[in-house]
C-alpha positions as CSV (number, residue, x, y, z in Angstrom):
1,X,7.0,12.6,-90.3
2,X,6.4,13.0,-87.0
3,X,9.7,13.7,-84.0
4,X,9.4,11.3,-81.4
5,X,8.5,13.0,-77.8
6,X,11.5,13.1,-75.8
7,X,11.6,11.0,-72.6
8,X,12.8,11.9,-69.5
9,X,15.8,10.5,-67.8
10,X,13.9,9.7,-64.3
11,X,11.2,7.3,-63.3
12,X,8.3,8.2,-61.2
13,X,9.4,5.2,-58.7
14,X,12.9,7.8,-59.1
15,X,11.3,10.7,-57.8
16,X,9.4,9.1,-55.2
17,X,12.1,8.1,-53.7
18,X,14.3,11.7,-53.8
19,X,10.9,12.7,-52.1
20,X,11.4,9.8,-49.4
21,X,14.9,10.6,-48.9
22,X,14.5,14.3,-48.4
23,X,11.9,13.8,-45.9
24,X,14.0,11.3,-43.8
25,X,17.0,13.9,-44.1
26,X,14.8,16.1,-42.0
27,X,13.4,13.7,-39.3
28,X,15.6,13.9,-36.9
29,X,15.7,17.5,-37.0
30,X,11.7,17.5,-36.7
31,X,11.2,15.1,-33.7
32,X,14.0,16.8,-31.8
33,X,12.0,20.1,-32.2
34,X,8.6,18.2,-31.2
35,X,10.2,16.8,-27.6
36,X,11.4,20.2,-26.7
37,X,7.9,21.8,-27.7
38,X,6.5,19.1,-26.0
39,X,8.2,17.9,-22.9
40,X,7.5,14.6,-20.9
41,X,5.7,15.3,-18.0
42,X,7.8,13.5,-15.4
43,X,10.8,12.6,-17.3
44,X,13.2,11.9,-14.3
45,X,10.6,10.1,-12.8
46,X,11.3,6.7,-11.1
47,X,7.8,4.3,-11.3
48,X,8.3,0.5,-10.7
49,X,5.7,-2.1,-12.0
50,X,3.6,-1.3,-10.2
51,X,2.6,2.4,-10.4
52,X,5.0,3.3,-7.4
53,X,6.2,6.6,-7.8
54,X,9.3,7.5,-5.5
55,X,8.5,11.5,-6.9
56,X,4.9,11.3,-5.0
57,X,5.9,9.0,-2.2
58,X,8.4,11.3,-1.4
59,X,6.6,14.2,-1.6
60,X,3.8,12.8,0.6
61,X,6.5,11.7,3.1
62,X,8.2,15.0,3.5
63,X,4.6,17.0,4.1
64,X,2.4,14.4,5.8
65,X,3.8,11.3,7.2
66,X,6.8,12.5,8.8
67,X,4.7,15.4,10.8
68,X,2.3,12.7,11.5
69,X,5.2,10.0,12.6
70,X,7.4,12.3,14.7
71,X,5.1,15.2,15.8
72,X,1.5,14.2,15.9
73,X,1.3,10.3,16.9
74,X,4.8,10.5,18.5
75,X,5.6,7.0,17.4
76,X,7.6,4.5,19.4
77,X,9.0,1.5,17.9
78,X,9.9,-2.5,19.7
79,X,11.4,-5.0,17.9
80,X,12.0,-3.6,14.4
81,X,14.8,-6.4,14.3
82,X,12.3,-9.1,13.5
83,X,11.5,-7.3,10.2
84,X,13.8,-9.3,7.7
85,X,16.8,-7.3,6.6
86,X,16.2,-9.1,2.6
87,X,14.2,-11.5,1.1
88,X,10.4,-11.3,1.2
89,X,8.4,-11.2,4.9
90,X,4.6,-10.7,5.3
91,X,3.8,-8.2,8.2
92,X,0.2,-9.3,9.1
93,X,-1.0,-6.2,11.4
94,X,-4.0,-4.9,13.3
95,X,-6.3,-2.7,11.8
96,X,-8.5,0.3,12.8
97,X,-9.9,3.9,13.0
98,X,-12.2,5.5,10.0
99,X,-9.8,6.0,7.8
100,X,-6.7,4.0,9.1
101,X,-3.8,5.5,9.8
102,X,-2.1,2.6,10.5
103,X,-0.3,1.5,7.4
104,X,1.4,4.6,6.5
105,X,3.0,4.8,10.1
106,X,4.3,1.0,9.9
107,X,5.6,1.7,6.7
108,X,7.4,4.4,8.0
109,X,8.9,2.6,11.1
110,X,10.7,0.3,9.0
111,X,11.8,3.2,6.5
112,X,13.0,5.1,9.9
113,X,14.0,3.0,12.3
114,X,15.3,-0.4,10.3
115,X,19.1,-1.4,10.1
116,X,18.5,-1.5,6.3
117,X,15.2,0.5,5.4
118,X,13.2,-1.1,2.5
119,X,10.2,-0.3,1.0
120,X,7.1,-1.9,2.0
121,X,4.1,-2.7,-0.4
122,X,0.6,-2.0,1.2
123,X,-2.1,-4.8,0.2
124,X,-6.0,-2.7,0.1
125,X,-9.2,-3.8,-0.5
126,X,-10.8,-3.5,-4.2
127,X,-12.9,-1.3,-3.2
128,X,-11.0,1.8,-3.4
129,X,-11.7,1.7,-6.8
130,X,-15.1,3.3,-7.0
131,X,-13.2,6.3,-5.4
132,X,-11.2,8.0,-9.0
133,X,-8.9,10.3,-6.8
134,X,-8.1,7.6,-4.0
135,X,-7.5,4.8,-6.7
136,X,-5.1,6.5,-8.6
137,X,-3.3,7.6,-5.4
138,X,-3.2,4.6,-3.5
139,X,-0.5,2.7,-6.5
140,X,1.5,5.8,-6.4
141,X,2.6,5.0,-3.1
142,X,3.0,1.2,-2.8
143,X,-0.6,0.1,-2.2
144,X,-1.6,-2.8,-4.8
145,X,-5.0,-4.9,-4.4
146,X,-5.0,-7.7,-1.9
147,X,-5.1,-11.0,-4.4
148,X,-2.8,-13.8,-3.8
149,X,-1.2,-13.7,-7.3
150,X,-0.1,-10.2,-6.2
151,X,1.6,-10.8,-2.8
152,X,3.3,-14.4,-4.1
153,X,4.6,-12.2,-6.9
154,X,5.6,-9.4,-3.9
155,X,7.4,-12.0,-1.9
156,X,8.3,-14.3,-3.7
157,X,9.6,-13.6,-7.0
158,X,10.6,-9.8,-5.8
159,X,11.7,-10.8,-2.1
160,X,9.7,-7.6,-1.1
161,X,8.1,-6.8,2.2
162,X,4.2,-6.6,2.1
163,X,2.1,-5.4,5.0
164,X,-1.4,-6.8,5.1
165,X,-4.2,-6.5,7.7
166,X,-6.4,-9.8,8.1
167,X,-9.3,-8.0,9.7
168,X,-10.5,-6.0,6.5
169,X,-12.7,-3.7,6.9
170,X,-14.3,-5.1,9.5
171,X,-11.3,-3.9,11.7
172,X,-12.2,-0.1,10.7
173,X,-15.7,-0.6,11.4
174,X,-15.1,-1.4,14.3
175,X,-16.9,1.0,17.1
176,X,-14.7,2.2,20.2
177,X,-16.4,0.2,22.8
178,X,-14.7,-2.4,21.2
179,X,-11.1,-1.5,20.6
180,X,-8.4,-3.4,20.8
181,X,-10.7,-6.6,20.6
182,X,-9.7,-8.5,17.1
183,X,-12.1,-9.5,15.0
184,X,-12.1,-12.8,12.9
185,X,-8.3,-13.0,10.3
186,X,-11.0,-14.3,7.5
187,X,-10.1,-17.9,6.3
188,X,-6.6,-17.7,6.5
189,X,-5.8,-16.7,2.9
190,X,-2.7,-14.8,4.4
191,X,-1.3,-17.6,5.6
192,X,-1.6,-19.8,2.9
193,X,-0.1,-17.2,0.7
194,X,3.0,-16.9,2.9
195,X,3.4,-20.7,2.7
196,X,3.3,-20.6,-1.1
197,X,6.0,-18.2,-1.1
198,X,8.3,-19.8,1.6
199,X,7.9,-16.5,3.4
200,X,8.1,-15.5,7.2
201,X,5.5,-13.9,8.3
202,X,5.9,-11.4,10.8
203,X,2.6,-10.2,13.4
204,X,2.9,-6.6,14.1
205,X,0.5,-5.2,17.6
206,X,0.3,-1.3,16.7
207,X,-1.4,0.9,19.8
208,X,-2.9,3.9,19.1
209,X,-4.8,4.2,16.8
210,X,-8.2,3.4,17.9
211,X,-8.0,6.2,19.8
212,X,-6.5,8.7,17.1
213,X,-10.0,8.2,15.1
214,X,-12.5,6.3,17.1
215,X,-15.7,5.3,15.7
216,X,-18.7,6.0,18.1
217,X,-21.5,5.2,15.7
218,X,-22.7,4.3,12.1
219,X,-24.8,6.0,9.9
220,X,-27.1,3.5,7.5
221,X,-29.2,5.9,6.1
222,X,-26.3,8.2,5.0
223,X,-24.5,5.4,4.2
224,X,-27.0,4.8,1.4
225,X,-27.5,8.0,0.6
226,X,-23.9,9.1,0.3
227,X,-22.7,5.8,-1.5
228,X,-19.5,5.5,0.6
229,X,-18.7,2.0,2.4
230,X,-19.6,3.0,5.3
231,X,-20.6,6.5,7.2
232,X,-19.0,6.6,11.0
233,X,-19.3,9.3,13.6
234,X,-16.0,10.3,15.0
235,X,-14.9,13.4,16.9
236,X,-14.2,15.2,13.6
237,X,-16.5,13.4,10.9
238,X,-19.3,14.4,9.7
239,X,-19.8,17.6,11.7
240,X,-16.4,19.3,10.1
241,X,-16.9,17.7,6.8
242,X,-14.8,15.7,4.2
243,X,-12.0,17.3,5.9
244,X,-12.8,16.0,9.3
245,X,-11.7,12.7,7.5
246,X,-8.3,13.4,7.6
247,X,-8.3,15.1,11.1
248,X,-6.7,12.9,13.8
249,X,-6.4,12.9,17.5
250,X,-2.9,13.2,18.8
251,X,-3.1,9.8,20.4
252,X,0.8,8.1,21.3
253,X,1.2,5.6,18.7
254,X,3.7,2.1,19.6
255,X,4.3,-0.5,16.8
256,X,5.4,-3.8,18.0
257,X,7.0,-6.3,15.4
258,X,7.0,-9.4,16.9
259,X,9.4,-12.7,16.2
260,X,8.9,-14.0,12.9
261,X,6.9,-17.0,12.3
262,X,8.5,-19.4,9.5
263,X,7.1,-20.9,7.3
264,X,8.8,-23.8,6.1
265,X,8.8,-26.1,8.6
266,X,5.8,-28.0,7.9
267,X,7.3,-30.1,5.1
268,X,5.8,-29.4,1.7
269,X,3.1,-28.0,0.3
270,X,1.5,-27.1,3.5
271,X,-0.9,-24.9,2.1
272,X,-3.1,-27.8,1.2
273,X,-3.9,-28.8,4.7
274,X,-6.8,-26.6,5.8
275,X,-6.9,-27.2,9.2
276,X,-3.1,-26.6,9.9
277,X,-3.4,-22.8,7.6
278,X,-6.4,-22.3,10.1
279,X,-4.4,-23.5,13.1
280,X,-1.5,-20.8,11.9
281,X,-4.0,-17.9,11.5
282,X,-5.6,-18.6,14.5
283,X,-2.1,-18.7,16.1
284,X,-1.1,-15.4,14.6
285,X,-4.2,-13.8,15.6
286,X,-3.3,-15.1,19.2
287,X,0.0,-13.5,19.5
288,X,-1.3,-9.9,17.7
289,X,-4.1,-10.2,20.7
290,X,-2.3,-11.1,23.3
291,X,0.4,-8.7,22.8
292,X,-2.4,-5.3,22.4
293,X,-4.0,-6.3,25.7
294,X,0.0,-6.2,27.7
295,X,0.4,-3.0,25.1
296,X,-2.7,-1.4,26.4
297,X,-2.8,-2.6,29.4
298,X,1.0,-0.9,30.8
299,X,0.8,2.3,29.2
300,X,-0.6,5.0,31.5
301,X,-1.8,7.6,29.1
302,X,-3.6,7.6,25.3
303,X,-1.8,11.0,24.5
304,X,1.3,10.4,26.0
305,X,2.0,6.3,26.4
């Protein structure tokens, strides 16, 4: 007669789970090991929504646009009280030169020379995107592209300050002989945005900068042969190279913020009548105009105001 085999006191569901248990003993051991072989690489960094870094801003700041701001364009500021101590504001500025250096340096003003600094988001063109290194620059320190659902998000659900330039790039196209001379403030999409977000918006004249990288020509042919948007002659560019991009003339820089323009007082929704957003761009354009041609017009030097 035949024993009968022994059976063994454990299951495999049993040892499956000693197995499962011993491996989760040793987890926490295991990850902790894996984060200090493999470190974040920015793990104090500060980055908001959208892609602003306060790490690379900073850096940026402390090497480039401070020398530029105190040394280089010298810049002088008027009214910085009309930039809105809080809630949201759209400054609606002039635009020029090859590669503008306008926005950094307003940017700065209010960082510099405000009662209450505050950051201030830079709207570009989508364009910048064809160029890898520039694109992923650009969000690093508070540039986001110029859609509406952007800057009503900006101003009005944030209560940030956002610095547009109506012009485009036709306003950095634009050759020397015609400085200081606006061109159109497209349909008035910055104004209907503004209304949207029962923001002030705030016209800024800046001087200086048509000078600090004039335009004295275009290039078609090595436009299209290049790819870029546009190929200009300047005193730097293309004779010193990429580099001559990013060379400026020490031209006196003064930003003017002027009183702000509300825009709730036109009852509501104001946005949908066309001719009176066209009647406040116009307006807007007006004031920025007339205010470059009394900037220009008392200062007795480019290099030193």
């Amino acid at each position: 007669m035949k024993e009968p085999i022994p059976t063994t006191t454990t299951t495999v569901d049993e040892d499956l789970e000693k197995v499962l248990r011993a491996r989760a003993a040793t987890l926490p051991a295991r990850q902790a090991g894996a984060r200090d072989f493999l470190p974040g690489v920015e793990p104090e960094r500060q980055v908001t929504d959208w892609g602003r870094s306060e790490r690379v801003e900073g850096a940026l700041d402390r090497t480039l646009v401070d020398f530029f701001y105190r040394y280089w364009f010298r810049v002088s500021v008027e009214g910085i009280e009309n930039v809105p101590a809080d809630g949201g504001a759209l400054l609606v500025s002039n635009h020029s030169g090859a590669l503008p250096p306008d926005a950094p340096m307003i940017v700065k003003a209010v960082k510099e020379e405000h009662a209450r600094p505050r950051p201030v988001h830079i709207t570009v063109e989508h364009f910048f995107k064809g160029y890898p290194g520039f694109a992923m620059l650009l969000p690093k320190v508070g540039a986001v592209p110029a859609h509406p659902a952007n800057v009503h998000r900006l101003l009005q659900d944030e209560q940030q300050l956002v610095l547009v330039f109506p012009e485009g790039r036709k306003g950095t196209e634009k050759l020397y002989k015609d400085r200081y001379r606006l061109r159109r403030f497209g349909r008035g999409g910055f104004v209907e945005t503004a209304m949207r977000a029962g923001t002030p918006i705030v016209p800024v004249a800046l001087v200086g900068a048509e000078e600090a990288q004039p335009i004295f020509a275009h290039m078609s042919a090595l436009k299209r042969l290049t790819g870029l948007i546009y190929f200009p002659l300047t005193p730097t560019f293309p004779h010193l190279g990429l580099l001559g991009m990013l060379a400026y003339l020490p031209a006196k820089f003064t930003i003017r913020f002027l009183k702000p323009i509300p825009t709730d007082q036109w009852g509501p929704e104001p946005w949908n009548d066309r001719a009176l957003v066209q009647n406040v761009a116009a307006e807007v354009r007006a004031t920025i105009q007339e205010h470059l041609f009394e900037m220009v017009g008392r200062r007795e030097s480019v290099w030193f105001g």
